[in-house]
C-alpha positions as CSV (number, residue, x, y, z in Angstrom):
1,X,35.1,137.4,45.5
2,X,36.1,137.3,48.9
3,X,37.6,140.8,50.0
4,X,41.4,141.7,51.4
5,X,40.0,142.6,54.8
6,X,38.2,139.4,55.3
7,X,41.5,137.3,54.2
8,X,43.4,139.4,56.0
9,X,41.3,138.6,59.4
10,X,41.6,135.0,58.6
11,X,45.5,134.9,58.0
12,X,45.6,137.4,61.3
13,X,43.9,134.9,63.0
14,X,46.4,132.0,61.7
15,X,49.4,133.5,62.9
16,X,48.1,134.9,66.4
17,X,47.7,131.0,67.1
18,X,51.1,130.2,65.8
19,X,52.4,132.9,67.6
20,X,50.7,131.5,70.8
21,X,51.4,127.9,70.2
22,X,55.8,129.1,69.3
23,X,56.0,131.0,72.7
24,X,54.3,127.9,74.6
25,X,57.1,125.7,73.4
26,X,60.0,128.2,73.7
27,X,58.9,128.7,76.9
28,X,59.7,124.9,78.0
29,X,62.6,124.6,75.5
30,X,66.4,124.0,77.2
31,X,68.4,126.8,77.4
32,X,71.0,127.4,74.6
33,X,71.8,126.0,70.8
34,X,72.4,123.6,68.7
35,X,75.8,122.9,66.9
36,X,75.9,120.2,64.2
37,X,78.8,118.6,63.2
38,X,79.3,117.2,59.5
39,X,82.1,114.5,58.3
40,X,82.1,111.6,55.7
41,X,81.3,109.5,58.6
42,X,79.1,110.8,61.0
43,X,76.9,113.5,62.3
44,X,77.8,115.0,66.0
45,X,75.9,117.1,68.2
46,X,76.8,119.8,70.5
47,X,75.1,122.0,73.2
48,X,76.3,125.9,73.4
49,X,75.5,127.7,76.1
50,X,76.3,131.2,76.7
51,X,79.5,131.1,78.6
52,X,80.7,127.6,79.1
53,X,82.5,126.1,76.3
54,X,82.8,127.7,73.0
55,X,82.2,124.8,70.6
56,X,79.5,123.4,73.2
57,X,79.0,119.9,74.9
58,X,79.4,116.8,72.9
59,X,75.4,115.2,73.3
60,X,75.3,111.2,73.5
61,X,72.8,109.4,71.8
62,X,71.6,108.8,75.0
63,X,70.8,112.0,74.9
64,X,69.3,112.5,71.5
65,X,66.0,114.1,73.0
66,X,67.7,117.3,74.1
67,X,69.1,117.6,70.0
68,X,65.5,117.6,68.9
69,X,64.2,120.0,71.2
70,X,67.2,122.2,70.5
71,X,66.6,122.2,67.1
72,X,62.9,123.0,67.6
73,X,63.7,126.0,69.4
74,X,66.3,127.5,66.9
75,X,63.7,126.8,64.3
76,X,60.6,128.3,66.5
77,X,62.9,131.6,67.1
78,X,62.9,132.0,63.6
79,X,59.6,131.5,62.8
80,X,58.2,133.7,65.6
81,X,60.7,136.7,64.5
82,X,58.9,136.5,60.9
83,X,55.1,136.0,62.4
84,X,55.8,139.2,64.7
85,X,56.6,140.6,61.4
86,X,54.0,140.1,59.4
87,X,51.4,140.6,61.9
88,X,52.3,144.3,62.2
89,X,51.9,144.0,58.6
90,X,48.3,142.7,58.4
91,X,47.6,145.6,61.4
92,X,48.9,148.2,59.7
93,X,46.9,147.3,56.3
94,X,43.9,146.1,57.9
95,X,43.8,149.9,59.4
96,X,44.0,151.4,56.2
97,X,42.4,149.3,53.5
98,X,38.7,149.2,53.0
99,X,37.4,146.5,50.4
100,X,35.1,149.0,49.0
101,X,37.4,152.4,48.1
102,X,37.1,151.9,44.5
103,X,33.6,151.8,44.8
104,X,33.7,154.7,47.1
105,X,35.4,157.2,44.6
106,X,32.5,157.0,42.5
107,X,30.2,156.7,45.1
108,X,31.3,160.5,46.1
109,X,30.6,162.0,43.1
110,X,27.1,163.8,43.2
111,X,24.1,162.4,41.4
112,X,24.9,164.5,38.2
113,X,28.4,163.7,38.1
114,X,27.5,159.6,38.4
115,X,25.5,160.2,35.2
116,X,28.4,160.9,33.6
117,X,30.9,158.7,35.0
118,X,31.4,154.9,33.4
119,X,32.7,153.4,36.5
120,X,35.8,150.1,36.4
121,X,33.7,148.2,38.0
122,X,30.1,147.7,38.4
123,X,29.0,148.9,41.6
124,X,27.0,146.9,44.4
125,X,23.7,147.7,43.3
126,X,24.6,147.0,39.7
127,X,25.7,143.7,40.8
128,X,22.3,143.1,42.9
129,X,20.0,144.1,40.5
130,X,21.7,142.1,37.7
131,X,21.8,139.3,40.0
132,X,17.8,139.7,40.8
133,X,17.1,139.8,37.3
134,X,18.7,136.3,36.2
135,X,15.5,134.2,35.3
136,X,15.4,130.8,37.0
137,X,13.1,127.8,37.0
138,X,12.1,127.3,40.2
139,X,11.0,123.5,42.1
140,X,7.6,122.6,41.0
141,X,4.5,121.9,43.7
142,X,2.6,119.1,43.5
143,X,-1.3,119.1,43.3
144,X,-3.5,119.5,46.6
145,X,-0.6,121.2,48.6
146,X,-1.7,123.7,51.2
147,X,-1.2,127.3,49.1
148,X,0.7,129.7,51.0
149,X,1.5,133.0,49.7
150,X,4.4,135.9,51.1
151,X,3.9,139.3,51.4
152,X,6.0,139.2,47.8
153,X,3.0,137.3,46.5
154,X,5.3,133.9,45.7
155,X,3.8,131.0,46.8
156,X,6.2,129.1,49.3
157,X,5.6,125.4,51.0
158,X,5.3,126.1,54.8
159,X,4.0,128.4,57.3
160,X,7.6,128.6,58.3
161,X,9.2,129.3,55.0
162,X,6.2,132.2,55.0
163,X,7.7,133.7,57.9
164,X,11.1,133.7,56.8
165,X,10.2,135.5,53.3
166,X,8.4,138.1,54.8
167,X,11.1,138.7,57.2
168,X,13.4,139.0,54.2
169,X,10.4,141.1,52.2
170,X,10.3,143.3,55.1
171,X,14.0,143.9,55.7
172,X,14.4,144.6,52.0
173,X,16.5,141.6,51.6
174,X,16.7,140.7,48.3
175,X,16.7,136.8,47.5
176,X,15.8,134.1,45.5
177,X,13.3,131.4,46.5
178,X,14.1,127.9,45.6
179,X,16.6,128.9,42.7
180,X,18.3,125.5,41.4
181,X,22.1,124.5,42.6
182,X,23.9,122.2,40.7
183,X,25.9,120.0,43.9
184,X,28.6,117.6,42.8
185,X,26.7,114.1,44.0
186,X,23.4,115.0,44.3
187,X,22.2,116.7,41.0
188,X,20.0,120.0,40.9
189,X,18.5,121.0,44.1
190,X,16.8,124.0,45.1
191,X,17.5,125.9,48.3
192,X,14.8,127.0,50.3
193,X,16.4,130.9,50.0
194,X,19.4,131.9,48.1
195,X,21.2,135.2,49.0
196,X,24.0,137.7,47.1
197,X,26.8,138.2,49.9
198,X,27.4,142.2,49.3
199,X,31.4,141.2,51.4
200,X,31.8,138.7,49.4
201,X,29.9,138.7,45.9
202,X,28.9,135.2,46.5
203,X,25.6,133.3,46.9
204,X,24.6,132.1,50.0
205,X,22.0,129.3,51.2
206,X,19.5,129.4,53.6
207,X,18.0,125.8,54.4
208,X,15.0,125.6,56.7
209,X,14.7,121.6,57.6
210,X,11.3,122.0,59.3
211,X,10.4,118.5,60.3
212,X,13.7,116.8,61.8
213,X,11.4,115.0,64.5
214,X,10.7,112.5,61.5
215,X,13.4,110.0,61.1
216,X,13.3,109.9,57.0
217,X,13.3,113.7,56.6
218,X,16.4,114.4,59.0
219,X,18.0,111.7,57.3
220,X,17.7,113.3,54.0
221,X,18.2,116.8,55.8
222,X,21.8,115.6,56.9
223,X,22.4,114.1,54.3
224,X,21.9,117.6,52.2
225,X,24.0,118.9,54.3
226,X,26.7,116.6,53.8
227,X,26.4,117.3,50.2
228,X,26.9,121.2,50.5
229,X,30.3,120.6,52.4
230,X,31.6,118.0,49.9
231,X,31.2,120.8,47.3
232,X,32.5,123.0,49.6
233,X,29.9,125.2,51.3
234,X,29.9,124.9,54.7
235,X,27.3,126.3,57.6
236,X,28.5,129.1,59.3
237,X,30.2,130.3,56.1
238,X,28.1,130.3,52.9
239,X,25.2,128.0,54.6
240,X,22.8,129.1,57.2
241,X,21.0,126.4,58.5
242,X,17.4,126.9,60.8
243,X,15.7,123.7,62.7
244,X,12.3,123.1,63.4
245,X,10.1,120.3,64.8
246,X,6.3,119.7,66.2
247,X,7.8,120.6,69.8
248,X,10.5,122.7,69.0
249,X,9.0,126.0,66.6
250,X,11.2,128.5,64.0
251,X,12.9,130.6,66.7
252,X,12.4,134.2,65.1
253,X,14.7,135.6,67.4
254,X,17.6,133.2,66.1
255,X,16.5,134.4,62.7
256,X,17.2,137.8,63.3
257,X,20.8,137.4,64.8
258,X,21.5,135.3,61.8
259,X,20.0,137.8,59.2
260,X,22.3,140.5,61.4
261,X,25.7,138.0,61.4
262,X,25.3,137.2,57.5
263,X,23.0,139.1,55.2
């Protein structure tokens, strides 16, 4: 699941750029409103200003640009009074909420207590080691490959894949080495390392596309990628991608930050 907090950034996020984008454009709008006019006939227009005549100017159709930009500003007015509205809202509950304060209450209990406490909902740790303990098939090797072995003892197929295990291994990061994924248009495939998201409860891929100097492999590689966004996954969200090729090497530093922004 994705939490409250999280959603609550994104919609935050949403109506900041409204809110920018409605001030922009009342900014240029004309001064005063528009008054519409309603027979059997015919629709008129009008233009009230503040002080000049009470039912407003009658607005040719020569004219008919000022009656949609009049009528954009009544209707940005409105909708900035309610996004001022609701982001005070979202402030005032993203201040107070925390995703995790069901969790919490049971996490305060001492050790003795716990034991005898049932709690509504399993807690993170439950959920890991549950998660750890599904039994998977994983991608077999062919015969002759190179063996290379992690710190975890699992054989993996590159020196690079090597380093990002152990990097995992030694971070206590728990994850799941080529686990199968069933994609929408491509099948079964098996990401290099697959990851519980403790925000979000949900898996996330990590694809290391280590030769993408050769033409037929990046192909593929892309292609792969394209795959994981048409069944909605995308990099930066619940993909992390790394890049590698005979001149350019795994960049452990980049590793890092993304281990730090994401797991």
């Amino acid at each position: 699941m994705i939490g409250l907090k999280e959603l609550l950034w994104k919609e935050q996020n949403r109506l900041e750029k409204i809110l920018i984008k409605t001030r922009e454009e009342l900014d240029n709008a004309p001064p005063g409103k528009l008054r519409i006019s309603r027979n059997k006939k015919w629709v008129q227009y009008y233009h009230c200003i503040k002080g000049e005549k009470r039912n407003g100017v009658y607005i040719p159709v020569s004219e008919k640009k000022l009656v949609y930009q009049l009528a954009q500003k009544a209707y940005n007015e409105e909708l900035l009074k309610l996004v001022r509205k609701r982001l005070v809202q979202i402030e005032s509950i993203i201040d107070t909420y925390d995703d995790q304060e069901i969790e919490k209450i049971y996490r305060k209990q001492n050790k003795e207590r716990q034991k005898l406490i049932h709690p509504i909902e399993p807690t993170w740790e439950d959920q890991l080691a549950e998660w750890m303990k599904e039994d998977y098939k994983k991608k077999e090797f062919q015969e002759n490959s190179t063996v290379i072995i992690t710190e975890r003892g699992e054989r993996v197929r590159s020196k690079s894949e090597k380093i990002l295990a152990d990097y995992f291994y030694q971070k206590n990061i728990p994850y799941k080495y080529e686990a199968p994924l069933y994609l929408v248009g491509a099948g079964i495939i098996y990401p290099d390392f697959t990851f519980l998201s403790s925000k979000t409860r949900q898996e996330i891929y990590w694809e290391h596309e280590g030769m993408m100097d050769d033409e037929i492999y990046a192909r593929n590689a892309i292609r792969k990628i394209h795959t994981y966004e048409k069944n909605g996954i995308y990099p930066g969200e619940r993909l992390i991608l790394t890049f590698e090729t005979k001149a350019v090497a795994l960049d452990t530093q980049i590793v890092k930050e993304l281990v730090c922004k994401y797991l």
